[in-house]
C-alpha positions as CSV (number, residue, x, y, z in Angstrom):
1,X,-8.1,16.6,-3.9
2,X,-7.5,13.5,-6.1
3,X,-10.0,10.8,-5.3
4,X,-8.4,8.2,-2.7
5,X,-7.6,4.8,-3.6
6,X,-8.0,2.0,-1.1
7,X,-5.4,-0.7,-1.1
8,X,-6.2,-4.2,0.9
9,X,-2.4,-5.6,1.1
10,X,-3.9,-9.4,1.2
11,X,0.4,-10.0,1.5
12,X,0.8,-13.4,2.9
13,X,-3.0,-13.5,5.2
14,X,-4.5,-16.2,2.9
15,X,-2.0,-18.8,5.0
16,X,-1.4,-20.0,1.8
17,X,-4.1,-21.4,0.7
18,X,-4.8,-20.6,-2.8
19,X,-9.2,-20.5,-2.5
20,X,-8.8,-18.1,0.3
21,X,-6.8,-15.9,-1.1
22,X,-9.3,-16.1,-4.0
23,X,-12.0,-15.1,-1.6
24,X,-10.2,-12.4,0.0
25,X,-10.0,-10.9,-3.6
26,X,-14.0,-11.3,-4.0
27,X,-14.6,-10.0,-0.6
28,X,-12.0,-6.8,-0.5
29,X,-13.6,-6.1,-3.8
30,X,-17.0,-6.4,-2.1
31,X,-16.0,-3.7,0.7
32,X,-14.5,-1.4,-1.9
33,X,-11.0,-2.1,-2.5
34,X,-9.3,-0.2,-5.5
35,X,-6.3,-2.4,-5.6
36,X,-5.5,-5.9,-3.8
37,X,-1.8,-6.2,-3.3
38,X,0.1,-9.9,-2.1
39,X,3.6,-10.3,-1.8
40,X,6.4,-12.7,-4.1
41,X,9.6,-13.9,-2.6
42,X,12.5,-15.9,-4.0
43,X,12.8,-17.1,0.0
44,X,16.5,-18.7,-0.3
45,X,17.2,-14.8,-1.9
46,X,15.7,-13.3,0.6
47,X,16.7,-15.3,3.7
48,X,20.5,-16.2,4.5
49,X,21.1,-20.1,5.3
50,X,21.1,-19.2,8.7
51,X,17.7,-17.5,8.9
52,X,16.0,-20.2,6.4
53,X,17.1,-23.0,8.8
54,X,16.2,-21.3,11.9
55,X,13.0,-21.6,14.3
56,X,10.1,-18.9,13.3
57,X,10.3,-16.5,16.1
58,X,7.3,-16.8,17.0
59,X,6.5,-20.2,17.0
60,X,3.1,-20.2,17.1
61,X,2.5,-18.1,13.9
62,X,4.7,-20.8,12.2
63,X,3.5,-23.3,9.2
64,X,6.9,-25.4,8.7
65,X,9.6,-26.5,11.1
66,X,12.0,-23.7,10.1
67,X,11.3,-20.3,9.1
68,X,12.5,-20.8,5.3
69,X,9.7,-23.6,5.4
70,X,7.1,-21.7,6.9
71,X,7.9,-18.7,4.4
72,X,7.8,-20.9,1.7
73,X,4.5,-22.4,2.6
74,X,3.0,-19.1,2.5
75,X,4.5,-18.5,-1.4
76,X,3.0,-18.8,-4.6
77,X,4.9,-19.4,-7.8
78,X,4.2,-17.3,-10.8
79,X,1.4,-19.2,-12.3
80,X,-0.7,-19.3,-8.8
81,X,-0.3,-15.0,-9.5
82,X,-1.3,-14.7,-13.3
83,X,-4.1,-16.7,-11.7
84,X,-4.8,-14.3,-8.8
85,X,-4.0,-11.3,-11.5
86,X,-7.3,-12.6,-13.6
87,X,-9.7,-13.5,-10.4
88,X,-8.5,-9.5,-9.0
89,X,-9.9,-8.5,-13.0
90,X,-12.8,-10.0,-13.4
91,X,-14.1,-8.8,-9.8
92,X,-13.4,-5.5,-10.9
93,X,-10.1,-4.4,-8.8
94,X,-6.6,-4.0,-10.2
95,X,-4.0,-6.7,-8.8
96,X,-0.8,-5.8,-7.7
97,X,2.7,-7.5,-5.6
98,X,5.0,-6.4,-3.6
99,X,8.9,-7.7,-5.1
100,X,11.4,-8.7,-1.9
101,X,14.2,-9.8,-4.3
102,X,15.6,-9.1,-7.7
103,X,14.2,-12.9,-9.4
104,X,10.5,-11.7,-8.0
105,X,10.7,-8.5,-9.5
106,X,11.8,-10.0,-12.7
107,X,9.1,-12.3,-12.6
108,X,6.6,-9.7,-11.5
109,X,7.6,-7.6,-14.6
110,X,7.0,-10.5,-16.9
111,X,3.3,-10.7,-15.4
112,X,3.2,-6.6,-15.7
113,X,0.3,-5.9,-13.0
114,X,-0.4,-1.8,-13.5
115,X,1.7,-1.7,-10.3
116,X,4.7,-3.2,-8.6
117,X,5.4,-2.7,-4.8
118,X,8.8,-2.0,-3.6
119,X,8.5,-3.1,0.1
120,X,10.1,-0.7,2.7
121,X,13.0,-3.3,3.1
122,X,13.9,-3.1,-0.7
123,X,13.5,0.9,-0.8
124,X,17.4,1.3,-0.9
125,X,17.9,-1.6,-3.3
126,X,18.9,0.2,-6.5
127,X,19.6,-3.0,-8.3
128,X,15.8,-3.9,-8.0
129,X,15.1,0.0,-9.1
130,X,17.2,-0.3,-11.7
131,X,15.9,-3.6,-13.9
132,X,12.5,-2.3,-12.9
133,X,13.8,0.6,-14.4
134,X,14.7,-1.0,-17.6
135,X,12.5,-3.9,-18.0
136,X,9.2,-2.7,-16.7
137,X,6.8,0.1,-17.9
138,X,4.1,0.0,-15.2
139,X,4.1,2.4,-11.9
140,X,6.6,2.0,-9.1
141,X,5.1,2.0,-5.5
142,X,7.4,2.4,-2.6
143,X,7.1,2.5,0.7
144,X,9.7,4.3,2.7
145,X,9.8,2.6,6.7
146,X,13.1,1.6,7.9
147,X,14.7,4.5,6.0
148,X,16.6,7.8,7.1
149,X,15.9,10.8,6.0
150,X,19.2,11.2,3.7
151,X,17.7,7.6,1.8
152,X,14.4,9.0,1.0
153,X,16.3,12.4,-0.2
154,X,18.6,10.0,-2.4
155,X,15.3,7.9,-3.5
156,X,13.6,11.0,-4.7
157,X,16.9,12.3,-6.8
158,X,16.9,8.9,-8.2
159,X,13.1,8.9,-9.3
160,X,13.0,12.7,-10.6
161,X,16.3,12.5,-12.3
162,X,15.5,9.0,-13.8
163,X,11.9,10.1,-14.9
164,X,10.3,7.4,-13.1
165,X,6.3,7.4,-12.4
166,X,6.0,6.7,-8.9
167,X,3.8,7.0,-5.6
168,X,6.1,7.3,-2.6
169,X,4.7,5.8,0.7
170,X,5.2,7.3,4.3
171,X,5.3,4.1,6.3
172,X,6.7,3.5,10.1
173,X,7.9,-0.3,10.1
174,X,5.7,-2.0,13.3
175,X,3.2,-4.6,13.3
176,X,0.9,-2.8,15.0
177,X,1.8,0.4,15.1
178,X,0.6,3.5,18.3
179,X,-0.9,6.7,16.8
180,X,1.9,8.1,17.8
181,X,4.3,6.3,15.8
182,X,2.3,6.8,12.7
183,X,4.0,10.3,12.5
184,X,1.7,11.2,9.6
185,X,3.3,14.8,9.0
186,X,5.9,12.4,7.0
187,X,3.3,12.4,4.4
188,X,4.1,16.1,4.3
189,X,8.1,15.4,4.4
190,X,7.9,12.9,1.2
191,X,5.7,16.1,-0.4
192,X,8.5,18.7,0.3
193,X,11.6,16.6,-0.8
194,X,9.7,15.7,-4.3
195,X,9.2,19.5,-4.3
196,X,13.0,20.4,-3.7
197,X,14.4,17.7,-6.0
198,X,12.0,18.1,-9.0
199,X,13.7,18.9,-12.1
200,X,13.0,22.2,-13.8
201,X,9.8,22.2,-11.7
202,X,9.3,18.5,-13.1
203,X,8.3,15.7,-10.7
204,X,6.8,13.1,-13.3
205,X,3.9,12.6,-11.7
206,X,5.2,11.4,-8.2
207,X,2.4,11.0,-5.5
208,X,2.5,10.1,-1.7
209,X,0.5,7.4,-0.1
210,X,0.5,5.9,3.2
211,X,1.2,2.4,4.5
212,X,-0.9,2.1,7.6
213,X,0.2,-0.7,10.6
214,X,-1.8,1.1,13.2
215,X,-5.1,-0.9,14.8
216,X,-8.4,0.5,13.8
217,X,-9.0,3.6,11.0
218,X,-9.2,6.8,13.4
219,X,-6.3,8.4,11.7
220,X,-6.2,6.9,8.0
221,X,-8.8,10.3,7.3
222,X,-6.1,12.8,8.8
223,X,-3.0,10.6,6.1
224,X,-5.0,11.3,2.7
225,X,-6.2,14.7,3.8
226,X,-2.3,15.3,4.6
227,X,-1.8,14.6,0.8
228,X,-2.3,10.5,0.7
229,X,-3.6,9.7,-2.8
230,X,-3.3,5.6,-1.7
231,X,-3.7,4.4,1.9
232,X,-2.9,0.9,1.9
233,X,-3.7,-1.0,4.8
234,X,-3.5,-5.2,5.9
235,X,-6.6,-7.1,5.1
236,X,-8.1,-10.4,6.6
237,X,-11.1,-12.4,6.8
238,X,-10.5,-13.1,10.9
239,X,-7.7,-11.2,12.9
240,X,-7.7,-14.3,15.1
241,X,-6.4,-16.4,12.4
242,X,-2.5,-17.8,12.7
243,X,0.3,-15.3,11.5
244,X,2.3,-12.1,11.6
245,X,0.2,-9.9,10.3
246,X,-3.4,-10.7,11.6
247,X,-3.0,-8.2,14.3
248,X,-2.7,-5.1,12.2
249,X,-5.0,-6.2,9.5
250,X,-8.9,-4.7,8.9
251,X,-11.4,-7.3,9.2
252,X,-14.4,-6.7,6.0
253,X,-16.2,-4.4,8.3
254,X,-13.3,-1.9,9.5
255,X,-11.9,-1.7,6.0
256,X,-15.8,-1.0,4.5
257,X,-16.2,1.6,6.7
258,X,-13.0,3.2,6.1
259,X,-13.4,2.8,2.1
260,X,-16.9,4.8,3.0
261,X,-15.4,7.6,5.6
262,X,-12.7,7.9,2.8
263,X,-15.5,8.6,-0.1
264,X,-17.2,10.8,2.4
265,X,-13.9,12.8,3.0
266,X,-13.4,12.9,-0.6
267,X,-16.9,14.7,-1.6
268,X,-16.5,17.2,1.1
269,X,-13.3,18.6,0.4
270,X,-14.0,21.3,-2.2
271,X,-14.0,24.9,-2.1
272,X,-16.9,27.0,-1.2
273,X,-18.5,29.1,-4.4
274,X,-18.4,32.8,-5.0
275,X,-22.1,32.9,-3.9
276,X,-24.8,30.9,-2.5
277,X,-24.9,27.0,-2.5
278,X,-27.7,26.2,-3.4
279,X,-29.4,24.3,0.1
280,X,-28.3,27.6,1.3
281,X,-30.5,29.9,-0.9
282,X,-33.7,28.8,1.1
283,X,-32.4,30.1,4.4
284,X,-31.1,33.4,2.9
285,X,-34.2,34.2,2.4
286,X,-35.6,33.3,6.0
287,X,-33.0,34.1,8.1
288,X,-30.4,37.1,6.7
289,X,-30.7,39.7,8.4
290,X,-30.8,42.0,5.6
291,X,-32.6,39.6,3.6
């Protein structure tokens, strides 16, 4: 088993403020992030004029008088993330965003983190794929909710046959999620398309990961034992705070504890020897029968 990598998706929890995003970095770091991920958006690209002058949902999550407000709010501009790129460095954890439109990823590219995120709603979006394609030289993630099976057969094809180093996320859109809607054995689905597509027995180094909205971290142990060489999961400093995400975020503690059941996970699966382990030579002696 590859050793697992814990990603806190910070996203959009630091309510935009810039110092608490900062100290989110310094305090996923702390609990044993690998990776702290946030989120850009070009918002009038993302959102019709409809939608962007439209009431939040939920109004009580909201930080402007329409949604497009609120959303841009939460947003930082390029500079704000070269900023956030250095803080995630020199704390010892690689920075990464997630792209929601074709002017983030280009700017995203310019910045060139060791990873860009395709979100789940941009996983059919081939003309983000493509200039990321062309104009970027890092590792594609991409995570694969709100798809049908056919998309993440065509998604595959596109990586394998355009030689693209990726790790391909099993993800159920919810925020939370049930155990049951997890469906983890997709994990195992992403594993056997890569296998069928792969070129010549090729499959440029494409991984599988999970993208976890469920409450809590009793199943996040089954997703990387399933194959999962990333589970990324929502981080906050207080669930209670205002916004969408709170609710299936890991508070310090949770996300600690998982990084730690994950580690333990990690040193245990291995293969037994041809002979004795040694803690078990002692007790050959003593108890064998035939000792």
């Amino acid at each position: 088993m590859d050793k697992p990598k814990l990603i806190a998706e910070i996203g959009c929890n630091h309510k935009g403020d810039f110092e608490i995003a900062k100290e989110m970095i310094e305090v996923a770091a702390d609990c044993g992030a690998d990776v702290v991920k946030f989120q850009k958006r070009d918002n009038k690209k993302v959102l019709t004029e409809e939608e962007y002058n439209s009431p939040h949902p939920v109004p009580h999550n909201s930080y402007g008088e329409t949604y497009g407000k609120h959303r841009e709010f939460l947003e930082f501009d390029i500079e704000k993330h070269r900023k956030l790129k250095e803080h995630a460095e020199q704390n010892g954890v690689i920075y990464s965003s997630s792209v929601w439109d074709i002017n983030s990823a280009k700017e995203m590219a310019e910045l060139n983190p060791e990873f860009i995120k395709i979100p789940s709603a941009l996983a059919t979006h081939y003309e983000v794929l493509d200039y990321l394609r062309d104009n970027y030289d890092g590792v594609l993630h991409i995570s694969t909710g709100m798809t049908k099976q056919e998309e993440r057969f065509k998604l595959m094809q596109y990586l394998i046959y355009n030689e693209i180093e990726a790790v391909v996320y099993h993800c159920t859109s919810g925020y939370p999620i049930t155990f049951e809607q997890a469906r983890l054995l997709g994990i195992r689905e992403l594993q056997s398309i890569r296998n069928q597509v792969a070129n010549n027995g090729h499959d440029y180094g494409i991984t599988t990961g999970y993208s976890g909205h469920h409450k809590g971290i009793a199943i996040d142990i089954a997703a990387y034992t399933l194959g999962a060489e990333y589970i990324e999961r929502h981080f906050t400093l207080d669930r209670t705070w205002k916004g969408t995400d709170h609710a299936a975020s890991l508070e310090p503690q949770g996300f600690e504890r998982l990084k730690r059941n994950l580690v333990a996970t990690y040193e245990a699966l291995q293969h037994r020897p041809e002979g004795f382990l040694d803690i078990e030579k002692p007790q050959v002696k003593k108890l064998r029968w035939d000792r």
